[in-house]
C-alpha positions as CSV (number, residue, x, y, z in Angstrom):
1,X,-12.6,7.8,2.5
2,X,-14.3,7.3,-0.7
3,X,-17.6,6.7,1.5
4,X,-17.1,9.7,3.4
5,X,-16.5,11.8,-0.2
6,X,-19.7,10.2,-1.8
7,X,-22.0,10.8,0.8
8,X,-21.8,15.0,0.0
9,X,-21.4,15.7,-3.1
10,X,-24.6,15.6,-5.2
11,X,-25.8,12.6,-7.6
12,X,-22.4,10.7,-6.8
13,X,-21.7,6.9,-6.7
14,X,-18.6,5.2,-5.5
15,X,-16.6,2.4,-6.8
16,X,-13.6,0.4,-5.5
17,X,-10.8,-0.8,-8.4
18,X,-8.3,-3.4,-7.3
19,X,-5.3,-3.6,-8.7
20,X,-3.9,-6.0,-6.3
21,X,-3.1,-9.5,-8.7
22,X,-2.3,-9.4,-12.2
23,X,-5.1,-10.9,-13.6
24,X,-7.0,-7.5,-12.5
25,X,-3.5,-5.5,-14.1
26,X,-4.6,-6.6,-17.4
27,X,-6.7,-3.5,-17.8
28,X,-5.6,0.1,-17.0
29,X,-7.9,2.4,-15.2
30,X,-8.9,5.8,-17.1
31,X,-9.7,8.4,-15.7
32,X,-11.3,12.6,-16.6
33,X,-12.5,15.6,-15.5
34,X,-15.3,15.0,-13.0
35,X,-14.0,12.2,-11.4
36,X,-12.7,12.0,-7.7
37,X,-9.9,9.7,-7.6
38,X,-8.4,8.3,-4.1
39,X,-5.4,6.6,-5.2
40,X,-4.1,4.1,-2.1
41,X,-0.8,2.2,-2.1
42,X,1.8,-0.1,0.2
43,X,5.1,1.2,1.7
44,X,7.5,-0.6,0.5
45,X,11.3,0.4,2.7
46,X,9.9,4.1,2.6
47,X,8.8,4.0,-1.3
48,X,6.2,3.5,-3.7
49,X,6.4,-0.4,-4.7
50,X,8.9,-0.4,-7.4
51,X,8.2,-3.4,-9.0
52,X,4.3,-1.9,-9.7
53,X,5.6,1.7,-10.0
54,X,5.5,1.7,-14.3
55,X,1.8,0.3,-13.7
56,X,0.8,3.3,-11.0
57,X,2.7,5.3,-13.3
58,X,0.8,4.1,-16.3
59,X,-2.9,5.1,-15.2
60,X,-4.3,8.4,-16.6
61,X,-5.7,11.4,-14.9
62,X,-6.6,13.5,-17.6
63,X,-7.9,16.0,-14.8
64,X,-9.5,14.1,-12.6
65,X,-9.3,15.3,-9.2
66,X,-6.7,13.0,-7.2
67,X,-6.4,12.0,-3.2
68,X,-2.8,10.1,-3.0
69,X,-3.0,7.5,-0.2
70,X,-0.1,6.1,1.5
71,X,-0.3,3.0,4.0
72,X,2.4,1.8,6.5
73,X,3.2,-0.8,8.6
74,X,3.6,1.7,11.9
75,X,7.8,2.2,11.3
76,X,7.7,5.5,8.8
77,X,6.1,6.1,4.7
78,X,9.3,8.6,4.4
79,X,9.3,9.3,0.7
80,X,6.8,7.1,-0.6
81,X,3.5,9.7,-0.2
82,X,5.7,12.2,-2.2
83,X,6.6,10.0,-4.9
84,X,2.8,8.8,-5.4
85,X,1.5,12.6,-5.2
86,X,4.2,12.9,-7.9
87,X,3.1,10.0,-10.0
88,X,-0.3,10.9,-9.6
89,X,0.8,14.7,-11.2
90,X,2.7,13.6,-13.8
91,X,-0.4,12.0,-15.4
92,X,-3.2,14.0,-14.9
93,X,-4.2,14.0,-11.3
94,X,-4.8,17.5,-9.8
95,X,-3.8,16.3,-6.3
96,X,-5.7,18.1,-3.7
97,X,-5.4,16.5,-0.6
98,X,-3.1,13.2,0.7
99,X,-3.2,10.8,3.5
100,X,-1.0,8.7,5.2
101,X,-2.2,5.5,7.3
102,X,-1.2,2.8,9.0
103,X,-1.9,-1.1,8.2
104,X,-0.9,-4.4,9.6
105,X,3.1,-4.6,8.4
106,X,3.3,-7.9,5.8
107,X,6.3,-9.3,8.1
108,X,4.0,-9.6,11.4
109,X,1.3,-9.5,13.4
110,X,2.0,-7.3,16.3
111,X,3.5,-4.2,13.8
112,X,0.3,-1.9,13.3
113,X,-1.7,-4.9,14.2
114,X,-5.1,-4.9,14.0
115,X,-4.7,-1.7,12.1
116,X,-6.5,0.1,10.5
117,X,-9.0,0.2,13.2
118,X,-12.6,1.6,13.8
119,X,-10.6,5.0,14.6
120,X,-8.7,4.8,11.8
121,X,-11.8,4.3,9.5
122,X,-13.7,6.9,11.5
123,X,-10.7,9.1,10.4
124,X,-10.6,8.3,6.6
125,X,-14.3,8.7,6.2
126,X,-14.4,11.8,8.3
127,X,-11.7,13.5,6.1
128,X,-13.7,12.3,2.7
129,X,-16.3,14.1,4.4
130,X,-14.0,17.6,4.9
131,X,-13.0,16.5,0.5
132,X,-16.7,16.0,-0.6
133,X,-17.9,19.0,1.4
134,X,-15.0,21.1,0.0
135,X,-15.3,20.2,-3.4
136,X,-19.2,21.0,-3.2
137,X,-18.9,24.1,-1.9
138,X,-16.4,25.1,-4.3
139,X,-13.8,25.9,-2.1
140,X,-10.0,27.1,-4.0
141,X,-8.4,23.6,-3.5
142,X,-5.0,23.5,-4.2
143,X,-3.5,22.2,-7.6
144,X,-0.5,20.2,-5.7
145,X,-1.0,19.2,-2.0
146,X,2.2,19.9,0.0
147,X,3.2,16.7,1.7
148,X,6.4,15.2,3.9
149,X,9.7,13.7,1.8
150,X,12.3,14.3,0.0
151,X,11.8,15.3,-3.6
152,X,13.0,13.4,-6.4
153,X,15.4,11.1,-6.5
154,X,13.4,9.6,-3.7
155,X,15.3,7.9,-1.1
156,X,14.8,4.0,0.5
157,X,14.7,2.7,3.5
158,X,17.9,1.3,4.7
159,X,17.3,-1.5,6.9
160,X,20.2,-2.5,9.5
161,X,21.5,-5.5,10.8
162,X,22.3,-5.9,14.7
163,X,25.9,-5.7,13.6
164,X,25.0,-2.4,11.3
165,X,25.2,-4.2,8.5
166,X,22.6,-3.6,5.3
167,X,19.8,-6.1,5.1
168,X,19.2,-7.0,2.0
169,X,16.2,-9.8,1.9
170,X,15.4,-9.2,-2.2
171,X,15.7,-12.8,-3.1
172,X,14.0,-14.4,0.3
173,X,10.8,-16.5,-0.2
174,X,8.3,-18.3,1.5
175,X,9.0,-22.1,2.0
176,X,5.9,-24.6,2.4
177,X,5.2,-27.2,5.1
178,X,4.3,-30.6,3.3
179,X,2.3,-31.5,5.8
180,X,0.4,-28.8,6.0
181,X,-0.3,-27.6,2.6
182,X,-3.5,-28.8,1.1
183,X,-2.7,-27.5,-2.6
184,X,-6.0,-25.6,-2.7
185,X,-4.0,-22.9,-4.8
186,X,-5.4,-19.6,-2.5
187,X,-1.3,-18.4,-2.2
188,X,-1.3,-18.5,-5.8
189,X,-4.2,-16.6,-6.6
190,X,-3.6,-14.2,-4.2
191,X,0.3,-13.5,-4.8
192,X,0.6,-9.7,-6.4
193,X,3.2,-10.7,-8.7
194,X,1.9,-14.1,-9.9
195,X,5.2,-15.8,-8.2
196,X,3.4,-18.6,-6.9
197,X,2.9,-21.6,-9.3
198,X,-0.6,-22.5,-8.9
199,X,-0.2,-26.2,-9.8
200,X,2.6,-26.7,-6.5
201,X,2.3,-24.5,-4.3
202,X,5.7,-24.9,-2.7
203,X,7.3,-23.9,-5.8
204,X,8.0,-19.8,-6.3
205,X,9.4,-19.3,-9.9
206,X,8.7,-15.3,-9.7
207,X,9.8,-12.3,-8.1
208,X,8.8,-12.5,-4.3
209,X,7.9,-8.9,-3.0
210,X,7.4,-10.1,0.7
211,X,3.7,-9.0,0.8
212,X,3.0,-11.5,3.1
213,X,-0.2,-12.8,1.5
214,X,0.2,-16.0,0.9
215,X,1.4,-16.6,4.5
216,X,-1.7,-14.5,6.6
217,X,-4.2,-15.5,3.8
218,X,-3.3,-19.5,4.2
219,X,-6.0,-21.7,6.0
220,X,-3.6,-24.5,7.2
221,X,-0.9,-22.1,8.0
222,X,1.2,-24.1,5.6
223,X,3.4,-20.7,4.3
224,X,6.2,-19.1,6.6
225,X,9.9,-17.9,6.1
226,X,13.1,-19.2,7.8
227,X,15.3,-17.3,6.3
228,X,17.8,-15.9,9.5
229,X,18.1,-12.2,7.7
230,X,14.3,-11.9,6.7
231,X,13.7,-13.1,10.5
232,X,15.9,-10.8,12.3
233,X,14.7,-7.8,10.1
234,X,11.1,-8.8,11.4
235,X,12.2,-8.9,14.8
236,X,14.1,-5.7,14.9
237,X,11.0,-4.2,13.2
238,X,9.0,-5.2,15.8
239,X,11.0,-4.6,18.7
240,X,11.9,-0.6,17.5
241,X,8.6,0.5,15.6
242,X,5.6,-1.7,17.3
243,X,5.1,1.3,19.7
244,X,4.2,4.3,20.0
245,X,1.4,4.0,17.8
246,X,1.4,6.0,14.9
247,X,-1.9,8.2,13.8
248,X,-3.0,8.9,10.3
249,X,-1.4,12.1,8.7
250,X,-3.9,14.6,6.8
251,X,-2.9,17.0,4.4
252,X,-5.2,19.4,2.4
């Protein structure tokens, strides 16, 4: 999208910011007037992250123009594109246009696998395109894009059971082959939340946020769950939500 935005308006570079680990959280993005800011995040059940909501909620518009971006794992984003157009207000962000898009889920491979695609790319950098064009031609662009979701308090997702009963998988984490595991530290370096310790790999002192990093991202395939709730949740995900395939949603 940023590609797409960059490539019409005049005497304009892009840059990407990470924010995924948080050795790059030590420093807080600033942002002004001038600046084009497309602000991507997970879905986590239906909501902004909430563990790395203060952090979102800490970076500074100070007018900058701002494209909230929310990214699913094919089941639903249901309040978490309002609450990050809302973040993104509250500090400065004159949010003009939003997008909603679908990734791999963190629990599998077959949920929005694959995704996003060519088509989806083709999508995100055609509708930078429609941003860039209609910031350049000075087009009256809204001060607060209207998007899908309940207003505040934002609502989560609440995940059932096969017996209807609440799943609640907050204090699940990954378990390590033995066997397998080669200690080259890659889980820990990658984990968003720094849970992993980096000198034993097996060993997950932090907060676990079920990314799914440290299992997709491990060479040796040494990282998985077993625990029966996380399991079934992952397979009643997949079996309700893999199809149809959801599209990107636009709004401008």
């Amino acid at each position: 999208m940023a590609e797409g935005a960059a490539a019409k308006i005049s005497d304009v570079t892009y840059s990407k910011i990470n924010v995924t680990t948080p050795l790059q959280r030590r420093e807080t993005p600033v942002f002004g007037k001038g600046d084009l800011v497309i602000f991507g995040v997970p879905v986590y059940i239906g909501r902004v992250p909430n563990l790395l909501r203060d952090y979102f909620a800490s970076i500074k518009g100070n007018g900058a123009i701002g494209v909230p971006v929310a990214v699913y794992g094919n089941r639903a984003y249901d309040d978490a594109l309002i609450e990050l157009r809302d973040i993104m207000h509250s500090n400065g962000f004159r949010c003009i246009a939003a997008g909603a898009f679908i990734g791999e889920h963190s629990f599998s491979y077959t949920l929005g696998g694959g995704r996003p695609d060519a088509a989806d790319l083709q999508i995100a950098r055609n509708f930078g395109s429609e941003i860039g064009t209609a910031i350049m031609q000075g087009e009256d662009l809204p001060e607060l894009v209207e998007v899908p979701g309940n207003p505040y308090p934002y609502k989560f997702y609440n995940a059932k059971s096969s017996s209807n009963s609440s799943i609640d998988i907050r204090k699940v984490k990954p378990e390590t082959d033995p066997e397998k595991c080669t200690s080259c530290g890659l889980c820990a370096m990658l984990c968003p939340m720094g849970a992993i310790d980096p000198t034993n790999c097996a060993l997950v002192p932090g907060i676990c946020i079920k990314c799914g990093a440290c299992i997709k991202m491990c060479r040796p395939k040494a990282k998985y769950f077993s625990d029966p709730t996380y399991l079934e949740h992952k397979e009643i995900l997949e079996k309700n939500f893999t199809e149809p395939r959801k599209e990107p949603e636009l709004f401008r």
